[in-house]
PAVEX-655446 format. One record per residue: x, y, z of N, C-alpha, C in turn; chain; residue in one letter. Coordinates in steps of 0.05 Angstrom, whole numbers, plus 32768, in hexadecimal, padded with zeros to 4 digits. Layout:
PAVEX-655446
((X, Y, Z), (X, Y, Z), (X, Y, Z), 'A', 'A')
...
//
This chain:
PAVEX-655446
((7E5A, 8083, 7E3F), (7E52, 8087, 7E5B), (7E5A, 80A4, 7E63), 'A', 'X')
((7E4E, 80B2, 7E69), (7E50, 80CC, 7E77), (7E5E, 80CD, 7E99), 'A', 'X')
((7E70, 80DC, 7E90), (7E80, 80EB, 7EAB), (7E6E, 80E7, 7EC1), 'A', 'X')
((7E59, 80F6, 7ECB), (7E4F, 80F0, 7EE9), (7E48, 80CF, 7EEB), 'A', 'X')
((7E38, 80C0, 7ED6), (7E39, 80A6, 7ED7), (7E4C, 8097, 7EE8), 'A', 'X')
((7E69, 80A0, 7ED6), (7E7D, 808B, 7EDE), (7E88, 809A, 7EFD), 'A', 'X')
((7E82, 80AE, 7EFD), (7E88, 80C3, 7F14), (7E7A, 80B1, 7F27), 'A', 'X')
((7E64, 80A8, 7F2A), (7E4E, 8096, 7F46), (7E5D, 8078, 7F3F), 'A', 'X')
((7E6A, 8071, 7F25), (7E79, 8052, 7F2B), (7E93, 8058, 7F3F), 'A', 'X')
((7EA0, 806D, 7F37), (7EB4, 8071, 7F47), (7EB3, 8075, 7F63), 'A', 'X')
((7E95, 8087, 7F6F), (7E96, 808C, 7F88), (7E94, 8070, 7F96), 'A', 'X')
((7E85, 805E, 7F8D), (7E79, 804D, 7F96), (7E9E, 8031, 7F9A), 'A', 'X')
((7EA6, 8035, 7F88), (7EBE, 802B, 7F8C), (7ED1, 8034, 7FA7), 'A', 'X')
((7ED0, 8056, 7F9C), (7EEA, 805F, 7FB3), (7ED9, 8055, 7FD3), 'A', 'X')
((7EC2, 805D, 7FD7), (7EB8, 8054, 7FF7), (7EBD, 8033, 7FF6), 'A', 'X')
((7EB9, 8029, 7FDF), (7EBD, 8005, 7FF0), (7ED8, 8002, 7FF0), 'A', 'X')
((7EEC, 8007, 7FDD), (7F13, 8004, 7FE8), (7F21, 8020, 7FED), 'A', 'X')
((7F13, 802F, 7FF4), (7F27, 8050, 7FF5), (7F34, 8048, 8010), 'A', 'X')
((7F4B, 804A, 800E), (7F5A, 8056, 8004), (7F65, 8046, 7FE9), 'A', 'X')
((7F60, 804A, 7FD4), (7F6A, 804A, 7FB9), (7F74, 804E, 7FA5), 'A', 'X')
((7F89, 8040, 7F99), (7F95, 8051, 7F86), (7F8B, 8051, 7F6B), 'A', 'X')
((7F8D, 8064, 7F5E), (7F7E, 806A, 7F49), (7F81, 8053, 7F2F), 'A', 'X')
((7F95, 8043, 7F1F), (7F8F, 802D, 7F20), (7F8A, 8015, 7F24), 'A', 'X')
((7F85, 801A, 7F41), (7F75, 8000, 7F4F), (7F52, 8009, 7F48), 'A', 'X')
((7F4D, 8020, 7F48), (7F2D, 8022, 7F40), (7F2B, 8026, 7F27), 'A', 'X')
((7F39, 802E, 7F13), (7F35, 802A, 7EF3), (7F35, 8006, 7EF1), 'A', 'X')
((7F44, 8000, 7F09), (7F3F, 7FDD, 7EFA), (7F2D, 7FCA, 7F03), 'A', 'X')
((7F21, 7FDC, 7F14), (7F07, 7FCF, 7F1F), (7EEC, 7FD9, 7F1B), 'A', 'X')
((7EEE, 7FF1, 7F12), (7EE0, 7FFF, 7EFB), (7ED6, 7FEA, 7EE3), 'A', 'X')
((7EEF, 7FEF, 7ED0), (7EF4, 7FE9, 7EBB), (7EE7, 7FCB, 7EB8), 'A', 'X')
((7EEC, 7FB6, 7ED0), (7EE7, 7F99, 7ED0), (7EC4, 7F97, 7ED8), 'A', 'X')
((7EBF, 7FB4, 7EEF), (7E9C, 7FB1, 7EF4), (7E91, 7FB4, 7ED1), 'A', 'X')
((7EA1, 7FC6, 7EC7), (7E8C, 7FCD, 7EB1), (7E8E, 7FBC, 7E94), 'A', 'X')
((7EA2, 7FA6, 7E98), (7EA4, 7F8E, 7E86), (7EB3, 7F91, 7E6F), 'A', 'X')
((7EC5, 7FA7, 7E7B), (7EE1, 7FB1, 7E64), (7EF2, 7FA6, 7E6D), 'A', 'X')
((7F03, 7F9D, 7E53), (7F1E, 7F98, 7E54), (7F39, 7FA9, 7E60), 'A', 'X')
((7F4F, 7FAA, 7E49), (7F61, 7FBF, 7E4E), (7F55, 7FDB, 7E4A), 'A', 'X')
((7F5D, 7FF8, 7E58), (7F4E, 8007, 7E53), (7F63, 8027, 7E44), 'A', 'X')
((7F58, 802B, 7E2D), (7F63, 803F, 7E1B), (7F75, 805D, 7E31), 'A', 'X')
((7F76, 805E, 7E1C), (7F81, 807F, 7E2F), (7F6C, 8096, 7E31), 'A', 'X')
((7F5A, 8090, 7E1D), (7F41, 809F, 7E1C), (7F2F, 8095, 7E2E), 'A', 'X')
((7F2D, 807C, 7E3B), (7F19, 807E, 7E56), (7F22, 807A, 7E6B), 'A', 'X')
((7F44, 8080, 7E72), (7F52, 8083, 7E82), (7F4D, 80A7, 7E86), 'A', 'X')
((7F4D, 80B8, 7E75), (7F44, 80D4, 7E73), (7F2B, 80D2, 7E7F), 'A', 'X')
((7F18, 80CA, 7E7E), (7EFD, 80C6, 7E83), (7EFD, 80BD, 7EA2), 'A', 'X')
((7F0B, 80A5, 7EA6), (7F09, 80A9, 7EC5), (7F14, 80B5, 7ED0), 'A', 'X')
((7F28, 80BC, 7EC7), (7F39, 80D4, 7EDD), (7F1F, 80EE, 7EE0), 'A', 'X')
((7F19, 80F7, 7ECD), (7F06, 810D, 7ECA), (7EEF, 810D, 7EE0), 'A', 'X')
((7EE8, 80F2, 7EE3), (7ECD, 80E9, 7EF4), (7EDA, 80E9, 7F12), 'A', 'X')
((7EEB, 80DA, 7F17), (7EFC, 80E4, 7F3A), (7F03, 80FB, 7F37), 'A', 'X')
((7F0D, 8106, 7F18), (7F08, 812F, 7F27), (7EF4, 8137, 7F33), 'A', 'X')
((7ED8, 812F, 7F24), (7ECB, 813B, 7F27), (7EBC, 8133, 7F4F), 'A', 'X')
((7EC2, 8120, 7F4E), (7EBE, 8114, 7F6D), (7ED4, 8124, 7F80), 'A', 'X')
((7EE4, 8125, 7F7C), (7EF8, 8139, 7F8E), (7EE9, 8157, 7F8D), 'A', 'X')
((7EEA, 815E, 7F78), (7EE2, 817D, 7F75), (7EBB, 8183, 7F8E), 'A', 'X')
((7EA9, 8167, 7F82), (7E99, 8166, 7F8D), (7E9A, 8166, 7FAD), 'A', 'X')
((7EBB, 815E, 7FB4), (7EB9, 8161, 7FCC), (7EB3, 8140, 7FE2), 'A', 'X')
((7EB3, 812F, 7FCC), (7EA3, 8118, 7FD8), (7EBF, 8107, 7FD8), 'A', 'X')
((7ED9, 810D, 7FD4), (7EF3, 80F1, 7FD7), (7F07, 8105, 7FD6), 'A', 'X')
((7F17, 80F9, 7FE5), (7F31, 810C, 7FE6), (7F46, 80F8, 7FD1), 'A', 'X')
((7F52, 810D, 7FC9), (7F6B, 8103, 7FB1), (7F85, 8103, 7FBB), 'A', 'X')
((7FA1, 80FC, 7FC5), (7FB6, 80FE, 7FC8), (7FCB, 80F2, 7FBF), 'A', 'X')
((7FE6, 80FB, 7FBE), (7FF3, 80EA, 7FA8), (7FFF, 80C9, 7FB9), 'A', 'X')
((8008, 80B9, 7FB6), (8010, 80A5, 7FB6), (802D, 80A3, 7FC9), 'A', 'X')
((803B, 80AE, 7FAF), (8050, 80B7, 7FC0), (8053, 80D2, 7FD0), 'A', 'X')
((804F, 80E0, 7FE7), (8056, 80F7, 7FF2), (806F, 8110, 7FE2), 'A', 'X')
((8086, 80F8, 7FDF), (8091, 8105, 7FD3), (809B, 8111, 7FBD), 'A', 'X')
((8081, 80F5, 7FAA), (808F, 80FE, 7F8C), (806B, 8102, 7F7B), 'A', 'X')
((8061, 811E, 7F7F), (8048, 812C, 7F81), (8043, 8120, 7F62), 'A', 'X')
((8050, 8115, 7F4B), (8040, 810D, 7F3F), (803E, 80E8, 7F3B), 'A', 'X')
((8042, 80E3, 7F54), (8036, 80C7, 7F50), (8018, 80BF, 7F4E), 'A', 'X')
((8014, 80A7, 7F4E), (7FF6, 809F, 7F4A), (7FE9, 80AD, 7F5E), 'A', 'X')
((7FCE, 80AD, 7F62), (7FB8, 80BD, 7F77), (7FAD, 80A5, 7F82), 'A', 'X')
((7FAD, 80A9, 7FA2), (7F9B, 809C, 7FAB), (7F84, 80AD, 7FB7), 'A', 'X')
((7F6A, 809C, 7FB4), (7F52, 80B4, 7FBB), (7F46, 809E, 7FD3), 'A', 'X')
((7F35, 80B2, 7FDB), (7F24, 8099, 7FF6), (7F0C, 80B2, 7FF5), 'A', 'X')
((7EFF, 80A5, 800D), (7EDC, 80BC, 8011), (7EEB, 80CC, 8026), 'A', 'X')
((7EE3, 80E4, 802B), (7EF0, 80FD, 8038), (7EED, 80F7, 805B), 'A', 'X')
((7ED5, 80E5, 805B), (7ECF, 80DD, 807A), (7EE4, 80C1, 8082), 'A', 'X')
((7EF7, 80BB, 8078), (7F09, 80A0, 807E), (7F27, 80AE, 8082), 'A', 'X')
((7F2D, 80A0, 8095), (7F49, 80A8, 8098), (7F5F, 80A6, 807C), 'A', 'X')
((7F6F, 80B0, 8076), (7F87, 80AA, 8066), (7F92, 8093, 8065), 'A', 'X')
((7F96, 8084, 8079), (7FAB, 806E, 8070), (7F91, 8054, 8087), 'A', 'X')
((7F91, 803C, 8074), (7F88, 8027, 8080), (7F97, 800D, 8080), 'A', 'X')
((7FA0, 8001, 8092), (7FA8, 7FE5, 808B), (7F9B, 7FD2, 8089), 'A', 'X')
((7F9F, 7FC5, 8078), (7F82, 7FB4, 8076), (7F95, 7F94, 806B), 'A', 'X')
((7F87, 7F7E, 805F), (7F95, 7F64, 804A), (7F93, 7F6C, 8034), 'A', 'X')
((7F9E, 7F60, 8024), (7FA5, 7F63, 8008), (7F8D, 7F64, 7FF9), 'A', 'X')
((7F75, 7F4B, 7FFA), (7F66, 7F46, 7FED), (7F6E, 7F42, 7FD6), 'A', 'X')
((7F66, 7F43, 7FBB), (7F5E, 7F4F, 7FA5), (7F75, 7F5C, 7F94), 'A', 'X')
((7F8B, 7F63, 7FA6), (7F9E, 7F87, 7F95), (7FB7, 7F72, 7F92), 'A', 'X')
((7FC2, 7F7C, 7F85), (7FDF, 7F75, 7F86), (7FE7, 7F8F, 7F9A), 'A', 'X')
((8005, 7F8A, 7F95), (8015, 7F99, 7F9F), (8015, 7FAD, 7F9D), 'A', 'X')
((8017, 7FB5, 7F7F), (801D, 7FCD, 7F73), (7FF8, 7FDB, 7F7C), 'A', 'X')
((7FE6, 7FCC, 7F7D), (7FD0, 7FDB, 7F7F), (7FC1, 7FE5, 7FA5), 'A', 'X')
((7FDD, 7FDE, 7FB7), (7FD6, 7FED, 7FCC), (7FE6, 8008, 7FD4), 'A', 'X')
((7FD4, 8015, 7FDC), (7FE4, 8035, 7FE6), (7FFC, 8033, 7FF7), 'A', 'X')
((800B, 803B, 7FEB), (8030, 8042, 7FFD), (802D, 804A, 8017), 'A', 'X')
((8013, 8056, 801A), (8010, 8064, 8037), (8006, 804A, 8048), 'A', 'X')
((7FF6, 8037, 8041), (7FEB, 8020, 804E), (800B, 8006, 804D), 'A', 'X')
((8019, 800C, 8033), (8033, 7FFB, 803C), (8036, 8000, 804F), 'A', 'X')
((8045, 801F, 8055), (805A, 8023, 8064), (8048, 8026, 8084), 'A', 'X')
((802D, 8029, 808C), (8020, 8029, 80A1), (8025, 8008, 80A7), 'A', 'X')
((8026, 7FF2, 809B), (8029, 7FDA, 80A3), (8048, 7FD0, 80A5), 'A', 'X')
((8059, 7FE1, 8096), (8079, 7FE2, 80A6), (8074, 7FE9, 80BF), 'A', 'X')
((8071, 7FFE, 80C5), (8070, 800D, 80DD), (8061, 7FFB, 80F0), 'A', 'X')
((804D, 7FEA, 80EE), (8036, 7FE6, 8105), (8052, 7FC7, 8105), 'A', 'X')
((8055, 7FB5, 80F9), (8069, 7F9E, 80FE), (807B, 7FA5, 810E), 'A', 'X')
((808E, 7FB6, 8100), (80A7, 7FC7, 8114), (809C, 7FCA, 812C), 'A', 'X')
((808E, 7FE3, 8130), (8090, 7FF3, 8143), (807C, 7FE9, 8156), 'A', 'X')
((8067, 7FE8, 814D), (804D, 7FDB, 8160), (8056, 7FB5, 816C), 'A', 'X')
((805F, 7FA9, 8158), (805F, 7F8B, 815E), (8082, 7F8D, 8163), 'A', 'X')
((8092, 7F9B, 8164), (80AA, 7F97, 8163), (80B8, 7F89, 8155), 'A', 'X')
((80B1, 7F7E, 8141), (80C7, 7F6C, 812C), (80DB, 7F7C, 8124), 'A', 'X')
((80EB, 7F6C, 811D), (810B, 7F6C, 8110), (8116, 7F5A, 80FF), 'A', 'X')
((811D, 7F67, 80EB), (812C, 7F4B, 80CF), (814A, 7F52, 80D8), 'A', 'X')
((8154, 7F40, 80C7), (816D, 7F3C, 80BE), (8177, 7F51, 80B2), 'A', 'X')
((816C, 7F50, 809C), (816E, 7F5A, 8088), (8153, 7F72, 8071), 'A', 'X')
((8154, 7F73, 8061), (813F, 7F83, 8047), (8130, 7F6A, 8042), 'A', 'X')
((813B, 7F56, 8038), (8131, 7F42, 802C), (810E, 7F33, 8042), 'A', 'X')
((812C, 7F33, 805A), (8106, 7F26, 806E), (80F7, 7F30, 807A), 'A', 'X')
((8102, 7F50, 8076), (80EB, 7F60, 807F), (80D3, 7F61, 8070), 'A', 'X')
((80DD, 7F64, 8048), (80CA, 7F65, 8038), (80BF, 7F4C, 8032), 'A', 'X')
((80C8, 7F34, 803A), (80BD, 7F1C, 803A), (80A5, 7F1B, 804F), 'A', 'X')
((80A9, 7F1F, 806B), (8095, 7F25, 807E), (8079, 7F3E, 806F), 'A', 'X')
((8087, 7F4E, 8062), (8067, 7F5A, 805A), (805C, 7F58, 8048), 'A', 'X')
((806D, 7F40, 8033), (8060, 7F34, 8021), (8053, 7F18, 8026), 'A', 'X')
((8054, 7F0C, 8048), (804B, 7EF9, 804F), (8029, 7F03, 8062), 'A', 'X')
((802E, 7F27, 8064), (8018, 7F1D, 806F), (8002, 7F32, 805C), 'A', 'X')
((8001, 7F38, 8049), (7FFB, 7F36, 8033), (7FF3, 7F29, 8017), 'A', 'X')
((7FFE, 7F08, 8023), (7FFB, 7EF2, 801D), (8004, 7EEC, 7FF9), 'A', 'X')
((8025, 7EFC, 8002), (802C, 7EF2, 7FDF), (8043, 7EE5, 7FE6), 'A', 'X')
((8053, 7EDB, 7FD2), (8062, 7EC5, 7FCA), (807F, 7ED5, 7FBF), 'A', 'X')
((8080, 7EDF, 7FA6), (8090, 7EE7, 7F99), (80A1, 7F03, 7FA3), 'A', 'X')
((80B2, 7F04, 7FAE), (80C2, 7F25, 7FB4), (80D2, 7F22, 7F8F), 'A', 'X')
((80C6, 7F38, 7F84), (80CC, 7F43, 7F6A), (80E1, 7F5C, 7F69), 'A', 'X')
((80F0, 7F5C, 7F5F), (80FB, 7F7C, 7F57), (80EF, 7F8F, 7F5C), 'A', 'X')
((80D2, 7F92, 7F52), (80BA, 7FA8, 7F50), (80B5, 7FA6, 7F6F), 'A', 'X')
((80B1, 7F8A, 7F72), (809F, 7F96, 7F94), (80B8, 7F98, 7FAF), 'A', 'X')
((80D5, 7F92, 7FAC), (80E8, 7F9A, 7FB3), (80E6, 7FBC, 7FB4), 'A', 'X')
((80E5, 7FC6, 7F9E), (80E6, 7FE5, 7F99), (80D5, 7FF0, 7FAE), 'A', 'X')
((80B1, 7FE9, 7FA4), (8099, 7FF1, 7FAA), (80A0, 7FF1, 7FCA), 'A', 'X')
((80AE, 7FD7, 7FD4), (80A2, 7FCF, 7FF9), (80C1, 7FE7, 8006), 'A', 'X')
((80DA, 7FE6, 7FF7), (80EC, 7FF9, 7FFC), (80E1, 8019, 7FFA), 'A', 'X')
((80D7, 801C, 7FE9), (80CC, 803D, 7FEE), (80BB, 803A, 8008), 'A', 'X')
((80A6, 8030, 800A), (8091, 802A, 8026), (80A4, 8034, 8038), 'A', 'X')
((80C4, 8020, 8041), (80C9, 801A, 8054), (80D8, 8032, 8060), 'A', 'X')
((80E5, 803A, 8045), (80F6, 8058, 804E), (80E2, 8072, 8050), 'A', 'X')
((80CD, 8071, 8049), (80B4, 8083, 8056), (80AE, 8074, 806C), 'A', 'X')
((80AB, 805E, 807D), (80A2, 8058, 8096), (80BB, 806C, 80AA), 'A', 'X')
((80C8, 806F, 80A5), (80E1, 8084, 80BA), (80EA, 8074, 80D5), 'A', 'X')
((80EC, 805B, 80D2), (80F3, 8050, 80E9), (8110, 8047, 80EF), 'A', 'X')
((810E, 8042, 8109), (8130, 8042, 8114), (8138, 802E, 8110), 'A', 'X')
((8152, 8020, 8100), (815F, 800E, 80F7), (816C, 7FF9, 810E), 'A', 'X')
((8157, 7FEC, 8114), (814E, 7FD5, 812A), (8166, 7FC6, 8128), 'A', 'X')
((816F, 7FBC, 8111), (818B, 7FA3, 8111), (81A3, 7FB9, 811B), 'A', 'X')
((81A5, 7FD0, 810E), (81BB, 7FDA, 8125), (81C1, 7FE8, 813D), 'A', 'X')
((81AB, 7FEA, 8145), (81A1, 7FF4, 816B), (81A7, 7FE2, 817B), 'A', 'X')
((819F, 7FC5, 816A), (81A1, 7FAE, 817B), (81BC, 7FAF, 8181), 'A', 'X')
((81C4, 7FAA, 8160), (81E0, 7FA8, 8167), (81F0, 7FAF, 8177), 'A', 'X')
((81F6, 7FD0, 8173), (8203, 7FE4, 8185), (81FD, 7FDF, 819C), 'A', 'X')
((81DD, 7FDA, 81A7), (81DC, 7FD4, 81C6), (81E5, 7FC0, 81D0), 'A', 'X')
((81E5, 7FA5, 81BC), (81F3, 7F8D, 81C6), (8211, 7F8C, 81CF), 'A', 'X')
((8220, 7FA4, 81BD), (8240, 7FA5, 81C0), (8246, 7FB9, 81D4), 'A', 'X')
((8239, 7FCA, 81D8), (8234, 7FDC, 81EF), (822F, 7FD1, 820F), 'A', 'X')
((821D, 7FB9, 820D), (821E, 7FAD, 8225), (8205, 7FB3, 822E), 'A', 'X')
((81F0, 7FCD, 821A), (81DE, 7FDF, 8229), (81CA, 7FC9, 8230), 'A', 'X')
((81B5, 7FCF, 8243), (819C, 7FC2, 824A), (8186, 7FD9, 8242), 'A', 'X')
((817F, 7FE1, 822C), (8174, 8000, 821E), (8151, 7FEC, 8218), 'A', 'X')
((8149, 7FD7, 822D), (8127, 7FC8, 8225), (812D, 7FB8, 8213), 'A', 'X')
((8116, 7FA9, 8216), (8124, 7F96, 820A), (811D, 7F97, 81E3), 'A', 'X')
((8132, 7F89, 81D7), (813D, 7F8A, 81BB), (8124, 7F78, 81AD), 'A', 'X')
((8124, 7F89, 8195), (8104, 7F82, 8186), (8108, 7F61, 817E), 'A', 'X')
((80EF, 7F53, 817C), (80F4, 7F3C, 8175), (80FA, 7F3A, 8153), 'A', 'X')
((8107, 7F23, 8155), (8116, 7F1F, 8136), (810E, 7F04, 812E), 'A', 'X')
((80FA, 7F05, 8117), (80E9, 7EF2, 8106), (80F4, 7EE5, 80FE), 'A', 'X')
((80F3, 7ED4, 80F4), (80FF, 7EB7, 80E6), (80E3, 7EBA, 80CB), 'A', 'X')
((80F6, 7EBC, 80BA), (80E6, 7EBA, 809D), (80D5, 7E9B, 809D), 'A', 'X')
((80B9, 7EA0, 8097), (80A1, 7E89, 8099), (80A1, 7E81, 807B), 'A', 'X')
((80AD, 7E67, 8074), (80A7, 7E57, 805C), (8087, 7E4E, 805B), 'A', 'X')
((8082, 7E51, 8039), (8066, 7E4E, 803D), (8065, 7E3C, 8022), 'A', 'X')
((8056, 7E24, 8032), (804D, 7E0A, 801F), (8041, 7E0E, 8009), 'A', 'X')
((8044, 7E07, 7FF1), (803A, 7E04, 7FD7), (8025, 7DF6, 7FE0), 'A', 'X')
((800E, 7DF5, 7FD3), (7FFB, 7DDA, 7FD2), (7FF5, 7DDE, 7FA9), 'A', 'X')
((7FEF, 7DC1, 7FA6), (7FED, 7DBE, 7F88), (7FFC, 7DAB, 7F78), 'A', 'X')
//
């Protein structure tokens, strides 16, 4: 298959999930075109073909992490904003953009006012509405980087301090009660 070929599979990818990370479209690539696991040689090949879509000017490329410039790339069409919140659908964890985590830290916190306890039910709550089950090591890590890029003010001890203070500083964010979720099967 030739470069611009797979170059029009890719465009057509990044506009229906951009914002994207780059193996989230080799694996949806890879599965439209009825391949298995995919070599390092047509891992070269797609990367080559979203160059060539960036260079064309038609998707923007950025890294993943802000701060560590060689993480994975996420690309989208140049006319869409950068960061979208959207459901899971389809991705695991590891296959949504850090920038769309940590925009859905931020919108819970800050927009809906929630407050955990703790790490554990915060990342429980955004693995509930994301609709997973398992908090892993890996997605412990993954939802911890998000959260320390969201830059927000440490809600359990504001409260605190204002509670021992006596202050009346509006009123104190609401504090979730972790939602058990029924097995069926």
């Amino acid at each position: 298959m030739t470069i611009p070929r797979i170059a029009d599979g890719f465009l057509k990818i990044v506009r229906g999930e951009g914002p994207v990370l780059d193996h989230r479209a080799f694996k949806v690539y890879s599965k439209a075109a009825g391949l298995g696991r995919t070599s390092a040689a047509i891992r070269d090949r797609y990367q080559k073909a979203l160059e060539r879509l960036v260079d064309r000017g038609l998707i923007t490329a950025r890294s993943d992490d802000l701060k560590d410039p060689d993480s994975l790339r996420v690309y989208r069409p140049v006319d869409t904003p950068p960061v979208q919140i959207r459901g899971r659908g389809d991705r695991s964890l590891d296959e949504i953009p850090l920038a769309e985590i940590t925009g859905l830290i931020r919108k819970l916190e800050l927009t809906r006012g929630e407050a955990y306890e703790d790490e554990e039910h915060r990342f429980r709550r955004i693995l509930e509405v994301y609709e997973l089950l398992r908090l892993t090591s890996k997605s412990k890590s993954r939802l911890r980087l998000a959260r320390e890029r969201a830059d927000l003010p440490n809600w359990s001890r504001a409260t605190r301090e204002s509670a021992e203070s006596g202050a009346e500083s509006g009123p104190a964010p609401r504090r979730r009660k972790p939602r058990r979720r029924l097995r069926h099967g």
